[in-house]
PATI-842340 format. One record per atom (N, C-alpha, C): residue in three letters; residue number from 1; y, z, x. Coordinates in pm, whole numbers, plus 32768, in hexadecimal, padded with zeros to 4 digits. Atoms other than C-alpha are relative to their C-alpha. Layout:
<atoms>
  rest   nr     Y     Z     X
   ALA  NUM     Y     Z     X
...
</atoms>
This chain:
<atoms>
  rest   nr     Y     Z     X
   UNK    1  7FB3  7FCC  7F93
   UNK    1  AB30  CF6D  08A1
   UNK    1  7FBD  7FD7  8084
   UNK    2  802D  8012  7FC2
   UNK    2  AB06  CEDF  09EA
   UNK    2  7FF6  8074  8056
   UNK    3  7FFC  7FC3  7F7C
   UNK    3  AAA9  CF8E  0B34
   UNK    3  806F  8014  8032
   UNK    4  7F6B  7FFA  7FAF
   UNK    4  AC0E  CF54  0BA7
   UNK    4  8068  805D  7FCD
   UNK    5  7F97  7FAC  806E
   UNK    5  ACA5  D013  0AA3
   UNK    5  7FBD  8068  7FE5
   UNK    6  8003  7F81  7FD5
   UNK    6  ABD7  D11C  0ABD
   UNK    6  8007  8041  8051
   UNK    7  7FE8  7FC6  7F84
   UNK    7  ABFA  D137  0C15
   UNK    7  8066  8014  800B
   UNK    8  7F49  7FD7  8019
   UNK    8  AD7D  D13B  0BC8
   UNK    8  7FDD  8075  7FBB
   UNK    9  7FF6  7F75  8012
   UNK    9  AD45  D255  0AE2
   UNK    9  7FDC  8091  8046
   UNK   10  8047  7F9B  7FD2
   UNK   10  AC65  D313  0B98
   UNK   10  8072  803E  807D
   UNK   11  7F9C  800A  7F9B
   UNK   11  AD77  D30F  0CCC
   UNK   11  806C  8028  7FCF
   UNK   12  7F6A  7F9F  803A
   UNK   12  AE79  D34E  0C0D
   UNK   12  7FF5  80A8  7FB3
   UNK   13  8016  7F83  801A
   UNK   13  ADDC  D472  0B7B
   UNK   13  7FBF  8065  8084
   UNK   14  800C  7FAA  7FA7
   UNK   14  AD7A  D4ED  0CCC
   UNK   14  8099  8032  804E
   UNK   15  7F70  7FE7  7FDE
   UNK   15  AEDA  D4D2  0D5F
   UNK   15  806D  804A  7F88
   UNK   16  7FE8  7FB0  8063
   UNK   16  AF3E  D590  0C1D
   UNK   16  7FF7  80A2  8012
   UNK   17  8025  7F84  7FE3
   UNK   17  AE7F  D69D  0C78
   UNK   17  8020  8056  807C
   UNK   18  7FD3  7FD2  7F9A
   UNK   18  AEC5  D6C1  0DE3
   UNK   18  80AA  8047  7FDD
   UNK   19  7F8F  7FCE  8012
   UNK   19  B02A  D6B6  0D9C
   UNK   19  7FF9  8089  7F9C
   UNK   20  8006  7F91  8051
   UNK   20  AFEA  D7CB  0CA4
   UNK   20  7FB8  80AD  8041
   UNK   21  8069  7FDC  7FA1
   UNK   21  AF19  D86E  0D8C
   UNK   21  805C  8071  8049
   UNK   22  7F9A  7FF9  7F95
   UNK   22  B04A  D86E  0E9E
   UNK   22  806C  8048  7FAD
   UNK   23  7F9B  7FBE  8014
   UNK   23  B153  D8DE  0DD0
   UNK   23  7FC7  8098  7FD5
   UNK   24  8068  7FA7  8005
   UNK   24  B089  DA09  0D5C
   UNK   24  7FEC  8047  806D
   UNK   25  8020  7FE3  7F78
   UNK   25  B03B  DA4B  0EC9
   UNK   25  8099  800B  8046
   UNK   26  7F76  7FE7  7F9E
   UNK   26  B1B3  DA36  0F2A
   UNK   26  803B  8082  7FBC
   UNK   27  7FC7  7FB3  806E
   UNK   27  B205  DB17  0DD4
   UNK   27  7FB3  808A  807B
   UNK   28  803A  7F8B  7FE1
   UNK   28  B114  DC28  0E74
   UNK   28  8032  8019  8097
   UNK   29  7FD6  7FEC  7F98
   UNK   29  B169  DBFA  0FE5
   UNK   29  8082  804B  7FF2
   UNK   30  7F55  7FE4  7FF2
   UNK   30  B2D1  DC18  0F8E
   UNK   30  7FF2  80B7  7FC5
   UNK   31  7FE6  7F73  8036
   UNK   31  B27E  DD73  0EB3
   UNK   31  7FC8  8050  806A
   UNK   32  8064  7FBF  7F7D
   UNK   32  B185  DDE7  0FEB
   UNK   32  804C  8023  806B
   UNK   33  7F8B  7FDC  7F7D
   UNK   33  B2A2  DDC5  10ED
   UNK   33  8086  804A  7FD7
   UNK   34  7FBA  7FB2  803C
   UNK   34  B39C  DE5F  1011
   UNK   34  7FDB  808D  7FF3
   UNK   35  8066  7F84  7FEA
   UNK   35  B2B8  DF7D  0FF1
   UNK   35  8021  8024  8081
   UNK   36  8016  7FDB  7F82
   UNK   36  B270  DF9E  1132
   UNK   36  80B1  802D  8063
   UNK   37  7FB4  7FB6  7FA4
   UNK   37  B3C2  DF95  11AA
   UNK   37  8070  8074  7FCA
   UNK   38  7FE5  7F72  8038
   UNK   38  B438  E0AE  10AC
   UNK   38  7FC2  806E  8031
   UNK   39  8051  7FCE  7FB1
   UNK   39  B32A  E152  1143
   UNK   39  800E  8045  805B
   UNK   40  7FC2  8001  7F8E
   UNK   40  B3A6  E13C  1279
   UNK   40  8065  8027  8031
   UNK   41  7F87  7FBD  8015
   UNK   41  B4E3  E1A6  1245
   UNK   41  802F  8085  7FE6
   UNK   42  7FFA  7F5C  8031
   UNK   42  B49B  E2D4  1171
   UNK   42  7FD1  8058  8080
   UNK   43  805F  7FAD  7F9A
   UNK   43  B39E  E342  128E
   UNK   43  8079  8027  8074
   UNK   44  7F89  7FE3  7FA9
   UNK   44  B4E1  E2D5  139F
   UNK   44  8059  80A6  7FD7
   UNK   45  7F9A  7FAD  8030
   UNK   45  B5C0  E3E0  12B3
   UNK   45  7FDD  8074  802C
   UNK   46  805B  7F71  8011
   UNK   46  B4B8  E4DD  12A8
   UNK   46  8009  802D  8087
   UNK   47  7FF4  7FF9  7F5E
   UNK   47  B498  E4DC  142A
   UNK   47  8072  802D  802F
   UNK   48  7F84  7FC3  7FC4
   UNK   48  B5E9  E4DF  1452
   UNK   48  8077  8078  7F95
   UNK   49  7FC2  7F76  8060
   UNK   49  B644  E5E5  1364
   UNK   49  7FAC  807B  803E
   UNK   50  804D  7FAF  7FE4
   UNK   50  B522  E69D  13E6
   UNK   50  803C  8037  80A2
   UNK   51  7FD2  8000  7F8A
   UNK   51  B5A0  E67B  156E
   UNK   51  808F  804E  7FDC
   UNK   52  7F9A  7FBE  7FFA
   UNK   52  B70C  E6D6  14EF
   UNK   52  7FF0  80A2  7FC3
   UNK   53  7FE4  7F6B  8057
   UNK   53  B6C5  E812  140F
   UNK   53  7FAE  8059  8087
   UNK   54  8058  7FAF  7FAF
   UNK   54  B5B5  E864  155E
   UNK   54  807F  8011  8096
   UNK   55  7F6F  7FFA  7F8E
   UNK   55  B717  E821  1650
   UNK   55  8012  806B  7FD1
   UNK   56  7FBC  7F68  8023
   UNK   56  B7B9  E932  1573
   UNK   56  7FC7  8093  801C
   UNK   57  8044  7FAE  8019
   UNK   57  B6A7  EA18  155D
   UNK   57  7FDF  8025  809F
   UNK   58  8021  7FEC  7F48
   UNK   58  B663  EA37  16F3
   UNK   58  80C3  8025  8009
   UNK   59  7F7C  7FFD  7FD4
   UNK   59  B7F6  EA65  1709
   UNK   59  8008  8080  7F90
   UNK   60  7FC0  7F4D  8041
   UNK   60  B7EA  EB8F  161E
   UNK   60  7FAF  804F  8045
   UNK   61  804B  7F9D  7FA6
   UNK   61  B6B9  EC28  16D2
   UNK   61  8022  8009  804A
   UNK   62  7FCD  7FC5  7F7D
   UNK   62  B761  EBFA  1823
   UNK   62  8096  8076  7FD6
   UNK   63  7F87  7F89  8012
   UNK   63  B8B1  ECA8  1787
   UNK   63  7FA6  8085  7FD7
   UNK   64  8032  7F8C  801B
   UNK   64  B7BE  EDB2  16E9
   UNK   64  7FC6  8058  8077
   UNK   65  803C  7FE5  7F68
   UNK   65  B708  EDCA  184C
   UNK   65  8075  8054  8056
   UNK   66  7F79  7FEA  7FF6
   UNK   66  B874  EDF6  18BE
   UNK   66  8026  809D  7FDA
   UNK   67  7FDE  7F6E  805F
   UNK   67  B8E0  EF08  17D7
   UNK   67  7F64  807D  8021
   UNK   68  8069  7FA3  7FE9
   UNK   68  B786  EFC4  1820
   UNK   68  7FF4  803C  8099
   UNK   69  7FCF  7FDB  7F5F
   UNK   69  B7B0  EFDB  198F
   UNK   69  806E  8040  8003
   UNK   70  7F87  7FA5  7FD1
   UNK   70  B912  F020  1975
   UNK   70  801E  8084  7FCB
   UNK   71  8047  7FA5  8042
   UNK   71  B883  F154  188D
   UNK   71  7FBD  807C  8028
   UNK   72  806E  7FBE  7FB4
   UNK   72  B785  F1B1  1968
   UNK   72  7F8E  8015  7FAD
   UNK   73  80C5  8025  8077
   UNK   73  B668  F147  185B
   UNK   73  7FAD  7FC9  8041
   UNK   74  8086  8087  7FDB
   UNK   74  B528  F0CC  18ED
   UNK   74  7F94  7FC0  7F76
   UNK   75  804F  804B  806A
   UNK   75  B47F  EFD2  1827
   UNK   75  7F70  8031  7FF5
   UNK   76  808B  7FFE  8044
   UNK   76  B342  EFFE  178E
   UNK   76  7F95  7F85  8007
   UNK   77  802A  806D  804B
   UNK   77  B246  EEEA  17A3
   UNK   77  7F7F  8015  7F97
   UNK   78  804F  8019  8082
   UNK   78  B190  EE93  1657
   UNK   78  7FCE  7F86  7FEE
   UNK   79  8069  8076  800F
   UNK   79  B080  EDB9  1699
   UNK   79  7FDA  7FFE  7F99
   UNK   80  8028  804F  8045
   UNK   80  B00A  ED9A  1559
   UNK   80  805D  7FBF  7FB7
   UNK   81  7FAF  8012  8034
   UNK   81  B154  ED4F  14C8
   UNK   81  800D  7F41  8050
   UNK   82  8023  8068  7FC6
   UNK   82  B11C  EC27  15CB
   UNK   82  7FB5  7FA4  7FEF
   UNK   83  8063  8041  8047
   UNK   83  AFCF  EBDD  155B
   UNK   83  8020  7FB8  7F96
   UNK   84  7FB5  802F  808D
   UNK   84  B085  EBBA  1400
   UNK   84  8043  7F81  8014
   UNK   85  7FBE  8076  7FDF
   UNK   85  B141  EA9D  1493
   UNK   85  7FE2  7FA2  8034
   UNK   86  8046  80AD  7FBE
   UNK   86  B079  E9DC  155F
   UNK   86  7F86  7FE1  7F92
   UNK   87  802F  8021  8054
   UNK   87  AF9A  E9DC  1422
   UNK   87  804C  7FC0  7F83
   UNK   88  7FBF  8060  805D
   UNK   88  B08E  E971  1341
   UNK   88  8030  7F97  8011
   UNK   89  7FD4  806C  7FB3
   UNK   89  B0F5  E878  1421
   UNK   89  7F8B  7F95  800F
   UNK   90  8072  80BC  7FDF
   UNK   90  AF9E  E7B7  1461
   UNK   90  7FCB  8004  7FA2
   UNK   91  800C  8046  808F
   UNK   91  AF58  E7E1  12D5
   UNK   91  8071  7FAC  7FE0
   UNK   92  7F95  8070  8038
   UNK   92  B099  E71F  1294
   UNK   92  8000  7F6D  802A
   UNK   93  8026  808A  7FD6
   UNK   93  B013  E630  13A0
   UNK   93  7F7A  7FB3  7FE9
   UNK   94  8079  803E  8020
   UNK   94  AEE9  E5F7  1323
   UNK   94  7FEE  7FE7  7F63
   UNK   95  7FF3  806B  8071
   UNK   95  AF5E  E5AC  11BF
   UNK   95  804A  7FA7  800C
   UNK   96  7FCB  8088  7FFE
   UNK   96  B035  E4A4  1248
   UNK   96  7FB0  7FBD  8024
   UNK   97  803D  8054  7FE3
   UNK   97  AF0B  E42A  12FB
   UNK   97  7FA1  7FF9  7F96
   UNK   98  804F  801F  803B
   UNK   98  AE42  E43E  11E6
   UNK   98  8040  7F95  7F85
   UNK   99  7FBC  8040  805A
   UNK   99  AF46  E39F  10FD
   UNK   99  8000  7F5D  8050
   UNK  100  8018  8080  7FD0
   UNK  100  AF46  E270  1210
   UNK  100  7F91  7F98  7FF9
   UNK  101  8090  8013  7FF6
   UNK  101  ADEB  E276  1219
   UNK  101  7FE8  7FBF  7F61
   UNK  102  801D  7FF6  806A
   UNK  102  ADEB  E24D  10A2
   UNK  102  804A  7F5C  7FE6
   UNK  103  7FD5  806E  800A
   UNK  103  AEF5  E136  1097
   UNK  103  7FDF  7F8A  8032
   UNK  104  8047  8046  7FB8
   UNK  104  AE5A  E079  11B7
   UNK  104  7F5C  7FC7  7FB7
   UNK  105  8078  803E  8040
   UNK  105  ACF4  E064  10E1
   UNK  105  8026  7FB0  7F8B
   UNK  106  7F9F  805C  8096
   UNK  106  ADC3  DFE4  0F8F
   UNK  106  802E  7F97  804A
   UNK  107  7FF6  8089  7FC9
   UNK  107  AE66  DEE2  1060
   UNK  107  7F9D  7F95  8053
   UNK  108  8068  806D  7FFA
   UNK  108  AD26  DE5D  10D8
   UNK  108  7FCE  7FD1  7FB4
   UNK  109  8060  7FFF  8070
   UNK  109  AC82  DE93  0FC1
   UNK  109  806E  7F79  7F94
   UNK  110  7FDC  8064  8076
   UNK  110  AD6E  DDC3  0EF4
   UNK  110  8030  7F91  8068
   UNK  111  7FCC  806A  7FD0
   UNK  111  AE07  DCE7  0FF2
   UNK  111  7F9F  7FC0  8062
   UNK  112  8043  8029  7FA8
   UNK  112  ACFB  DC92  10CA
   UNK  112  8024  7FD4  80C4
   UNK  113  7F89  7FF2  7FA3
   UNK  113  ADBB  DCAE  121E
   UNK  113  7F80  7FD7  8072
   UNK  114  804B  803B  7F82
   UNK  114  AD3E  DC0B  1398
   UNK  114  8069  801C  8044
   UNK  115  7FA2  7FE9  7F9B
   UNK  115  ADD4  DC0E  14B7
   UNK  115  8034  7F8E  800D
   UNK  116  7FA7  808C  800F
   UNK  116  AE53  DA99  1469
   UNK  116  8056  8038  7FB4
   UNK  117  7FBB  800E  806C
   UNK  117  AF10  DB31  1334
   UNK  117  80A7  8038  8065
   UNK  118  7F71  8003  7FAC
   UNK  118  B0B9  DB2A  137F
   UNK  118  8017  809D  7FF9
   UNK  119  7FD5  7F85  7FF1
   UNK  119  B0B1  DCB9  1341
   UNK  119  7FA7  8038  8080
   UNK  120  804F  7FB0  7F9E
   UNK  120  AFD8  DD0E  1442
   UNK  120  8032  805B  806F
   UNK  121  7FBC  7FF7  7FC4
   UNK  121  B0CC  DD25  152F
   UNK  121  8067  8067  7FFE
   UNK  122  7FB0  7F8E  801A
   UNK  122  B17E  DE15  147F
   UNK  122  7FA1  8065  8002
   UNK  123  8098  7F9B  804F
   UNK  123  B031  DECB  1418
   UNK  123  802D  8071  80B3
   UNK  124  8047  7FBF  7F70
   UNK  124  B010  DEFA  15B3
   UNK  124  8094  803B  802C
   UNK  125  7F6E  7FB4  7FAB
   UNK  125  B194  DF53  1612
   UNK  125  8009  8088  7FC8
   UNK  126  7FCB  7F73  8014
   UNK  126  B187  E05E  1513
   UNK  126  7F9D  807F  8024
   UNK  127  8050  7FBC  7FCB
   UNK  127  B04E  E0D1  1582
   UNK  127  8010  8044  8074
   UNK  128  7FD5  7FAE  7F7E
   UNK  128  B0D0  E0EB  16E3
   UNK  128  8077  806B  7FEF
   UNK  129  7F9A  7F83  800C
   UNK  129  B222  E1B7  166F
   UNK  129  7FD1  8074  7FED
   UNK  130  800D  7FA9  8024
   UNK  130  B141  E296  15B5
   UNK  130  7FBB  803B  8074
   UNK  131  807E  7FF6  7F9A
   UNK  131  B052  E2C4  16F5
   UNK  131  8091  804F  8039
   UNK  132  7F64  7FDB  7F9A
   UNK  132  B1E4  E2C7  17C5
   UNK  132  802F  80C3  7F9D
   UNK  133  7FB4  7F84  802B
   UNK  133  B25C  E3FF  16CC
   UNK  133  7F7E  8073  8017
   UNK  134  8086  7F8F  7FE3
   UNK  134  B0F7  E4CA  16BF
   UNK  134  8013  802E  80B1
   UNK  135  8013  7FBE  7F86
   UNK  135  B121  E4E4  184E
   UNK  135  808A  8017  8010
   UNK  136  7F7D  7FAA  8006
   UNK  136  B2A1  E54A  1811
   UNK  136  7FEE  808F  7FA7
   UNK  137  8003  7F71  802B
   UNK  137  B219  E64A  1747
   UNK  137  7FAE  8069  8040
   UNK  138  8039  7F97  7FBC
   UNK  138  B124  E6C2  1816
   UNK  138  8055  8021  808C
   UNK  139  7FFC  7FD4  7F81
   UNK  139  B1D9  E6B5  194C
   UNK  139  808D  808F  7FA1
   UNK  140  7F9F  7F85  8014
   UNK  140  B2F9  E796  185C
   UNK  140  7FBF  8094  801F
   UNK  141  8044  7FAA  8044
   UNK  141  B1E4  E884  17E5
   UNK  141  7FF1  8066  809A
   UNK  142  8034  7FE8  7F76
   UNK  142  B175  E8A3  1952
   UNK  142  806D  803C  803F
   UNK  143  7F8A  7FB6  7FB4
   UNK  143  B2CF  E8F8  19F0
   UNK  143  802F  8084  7FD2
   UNK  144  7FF9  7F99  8088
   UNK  144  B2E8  E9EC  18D1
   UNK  144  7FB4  805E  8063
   UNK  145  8066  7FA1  7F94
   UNK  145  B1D6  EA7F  1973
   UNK  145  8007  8045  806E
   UNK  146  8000  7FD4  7F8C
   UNK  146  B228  EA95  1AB3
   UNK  146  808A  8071  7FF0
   UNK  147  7F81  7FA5  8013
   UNK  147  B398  EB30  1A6C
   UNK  147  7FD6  80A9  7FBC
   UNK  148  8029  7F7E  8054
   UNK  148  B2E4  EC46  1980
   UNK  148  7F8C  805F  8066
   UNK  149  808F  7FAA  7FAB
   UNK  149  B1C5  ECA1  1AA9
   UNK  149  808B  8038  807C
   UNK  150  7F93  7FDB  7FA9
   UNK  150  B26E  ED77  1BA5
   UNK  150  7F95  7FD5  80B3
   UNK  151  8052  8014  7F6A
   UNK  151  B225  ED46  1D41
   UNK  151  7F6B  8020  8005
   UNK  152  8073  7FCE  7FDD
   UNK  152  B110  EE27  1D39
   UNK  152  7F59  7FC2  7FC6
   UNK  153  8068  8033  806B
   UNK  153  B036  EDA2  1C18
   UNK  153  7FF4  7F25  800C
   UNK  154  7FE5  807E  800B
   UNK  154  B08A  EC2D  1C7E
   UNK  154  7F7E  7FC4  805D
   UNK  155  808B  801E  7FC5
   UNK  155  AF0B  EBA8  1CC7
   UNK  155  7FF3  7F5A  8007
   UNK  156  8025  805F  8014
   UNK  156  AEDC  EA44  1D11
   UNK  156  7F94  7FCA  7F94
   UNK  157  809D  8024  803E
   UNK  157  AD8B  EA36  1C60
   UNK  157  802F  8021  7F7C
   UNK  158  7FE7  7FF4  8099
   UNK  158  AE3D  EA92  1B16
   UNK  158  8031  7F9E  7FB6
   UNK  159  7FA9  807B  8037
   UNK  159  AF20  E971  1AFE
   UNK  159  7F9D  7F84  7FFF
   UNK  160  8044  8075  8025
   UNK  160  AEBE  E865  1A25
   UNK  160  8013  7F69  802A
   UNK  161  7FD2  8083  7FDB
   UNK  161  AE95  E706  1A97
   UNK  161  7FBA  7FA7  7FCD
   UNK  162  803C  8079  805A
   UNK  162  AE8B  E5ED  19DE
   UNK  162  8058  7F72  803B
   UNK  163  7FCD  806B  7FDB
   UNK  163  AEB0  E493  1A84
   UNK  163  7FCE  7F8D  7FC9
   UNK  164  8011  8063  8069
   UNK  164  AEA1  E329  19E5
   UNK  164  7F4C  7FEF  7FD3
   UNK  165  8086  8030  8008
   UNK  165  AD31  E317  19DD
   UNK  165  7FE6  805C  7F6F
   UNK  166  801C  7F89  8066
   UNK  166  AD04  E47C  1923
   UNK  166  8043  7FC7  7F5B
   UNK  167  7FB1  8037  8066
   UNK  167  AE45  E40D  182E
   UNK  167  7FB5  7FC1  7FC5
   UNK  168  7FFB  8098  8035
   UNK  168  ADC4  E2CC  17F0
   UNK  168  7F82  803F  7FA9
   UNK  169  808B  7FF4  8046
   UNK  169  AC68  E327  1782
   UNK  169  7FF7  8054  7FAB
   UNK  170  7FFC  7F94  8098
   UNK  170  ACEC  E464  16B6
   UNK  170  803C  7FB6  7F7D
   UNK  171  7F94  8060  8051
   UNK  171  ADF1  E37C  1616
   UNK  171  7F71  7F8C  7FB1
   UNK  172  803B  8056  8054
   UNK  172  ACDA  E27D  15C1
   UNK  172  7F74  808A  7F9C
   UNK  173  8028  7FC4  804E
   UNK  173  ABE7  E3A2  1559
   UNK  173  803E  8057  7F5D
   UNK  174  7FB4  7FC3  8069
   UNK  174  ACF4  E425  1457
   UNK  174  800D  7F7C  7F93
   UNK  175  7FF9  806B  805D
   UNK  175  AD44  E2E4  13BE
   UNK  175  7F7D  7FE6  7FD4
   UNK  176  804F  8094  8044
   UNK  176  AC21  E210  13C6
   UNK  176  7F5B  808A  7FD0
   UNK  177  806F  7F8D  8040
   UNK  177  AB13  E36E  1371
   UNK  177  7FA0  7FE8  8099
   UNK  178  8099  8018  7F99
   UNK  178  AA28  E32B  14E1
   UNK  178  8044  7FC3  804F
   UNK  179  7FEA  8025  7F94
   UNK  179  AA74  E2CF  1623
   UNK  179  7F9C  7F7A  8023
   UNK  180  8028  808B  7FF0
   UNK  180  AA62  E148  168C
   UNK  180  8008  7FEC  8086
   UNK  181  7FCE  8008  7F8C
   UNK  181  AA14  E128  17E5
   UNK  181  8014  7F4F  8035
   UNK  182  800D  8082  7FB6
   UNK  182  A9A2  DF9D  17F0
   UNK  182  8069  7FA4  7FCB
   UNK  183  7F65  8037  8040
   UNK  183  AAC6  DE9F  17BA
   UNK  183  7F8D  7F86  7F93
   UNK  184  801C  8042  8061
   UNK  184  A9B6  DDD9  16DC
   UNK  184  7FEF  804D  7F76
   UNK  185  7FFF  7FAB  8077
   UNK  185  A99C  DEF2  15EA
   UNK  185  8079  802A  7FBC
   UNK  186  7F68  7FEC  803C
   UNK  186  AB17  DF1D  1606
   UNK  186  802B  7FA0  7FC6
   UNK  187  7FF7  8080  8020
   UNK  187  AB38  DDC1  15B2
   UNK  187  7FEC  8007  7F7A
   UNK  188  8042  802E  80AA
   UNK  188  AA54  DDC6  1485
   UNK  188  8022  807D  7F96
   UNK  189  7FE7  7FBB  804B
   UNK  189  AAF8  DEDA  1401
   UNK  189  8095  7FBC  7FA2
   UNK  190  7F7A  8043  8049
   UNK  190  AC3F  DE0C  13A0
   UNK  190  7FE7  7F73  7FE8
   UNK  191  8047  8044  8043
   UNK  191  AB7D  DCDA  1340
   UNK  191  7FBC  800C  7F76
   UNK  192  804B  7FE6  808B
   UNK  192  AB2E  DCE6  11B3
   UNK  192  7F84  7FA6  800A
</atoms>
């Protein structure tokens, strides 16, 4: 066997492999973005099932509000019944962030992901929506607030404020487990 003909085989068994390689790599991409945008969708539903059943639910308390006034009932408030809610509310958000958190290490972990790879781009849009809805929920939580405090009790120094800096750095402490302040550490965190 000459040199020439093994250098034909050898070539042809490398271009064998690539191609094998690539389709493999398109098979998984294709199941990864399918994923992802079921994902995405369910989460859309959830949101907006969550927003509509929270439309209804503010439109029966104002009719109940309604009917209690026109009564002559004064409300009661039941702060811990409150407590109860804004705790069940940032456990529900913190097993979605931990469920992200969870999916996000599996897709490095198996896909090896950069900021060259073609999902990235998605990686970062959905990152920003989720960043965009967390400060729609706080600014809800917050108005909540203010509507339930009456004139007298209404203290500047009580109300919470959270602006992109705070967000950002809680948002990356929830996901990623530790706060990343340098962009080379943020870097080398989505680098396998």
């Amino acid at each position: 066997m000459s040199w020439r003909h093994k250098f034909k085989l050898l070539e042809n068994e490398q271009q064998e492999y690539e191609k094998s390689i690539r389709t493999q790599y398109e098979k998984e991409k294709e199941a990864l973005v399918l994923e992802l945008k079921i994902l995405r969708q369910t989460h859309t539903e959830k949101v907006q099932s969550m927003s509509s059943s929270m439309l209804q639910l503010q439109k029966q308390v104002a009719r109940l509000s309604h009917q209690l006034a026109a009564n002559g009932i004064t409300e009661e408030s039941d702060d811990e019944m409150k407590e109860d809610n804004q705790e069940w509310l940032f456990n529900s958000l913190k097993e979605d962030a931990e469920f992200i958190k969870t999916a996000h290490s599996q897709a490095m972990h198996e896909y090896g992901m950069s900021t060259s790879h073609p999902l990235w781009m998605s990686i970062q849009k959905n990152a920003f929506d989720l960043r965009q809805e967390l400060v729609n929920i706080q600014t809800l939580t917050s108005t909540q607030q203010l509507e339930n405090q009456s004139p007298q009790r209404h203290n500047h120094e009580n109300t919470f404020k959270m602006d992109d800096k705070t967000l950002s750095s809680g948002l990356k402490k929830v996901i990623f487990g530790k706060t990343h302040r340098s962009v080379k550490r943020k870097s080398a965190i989505f680098i396998s």
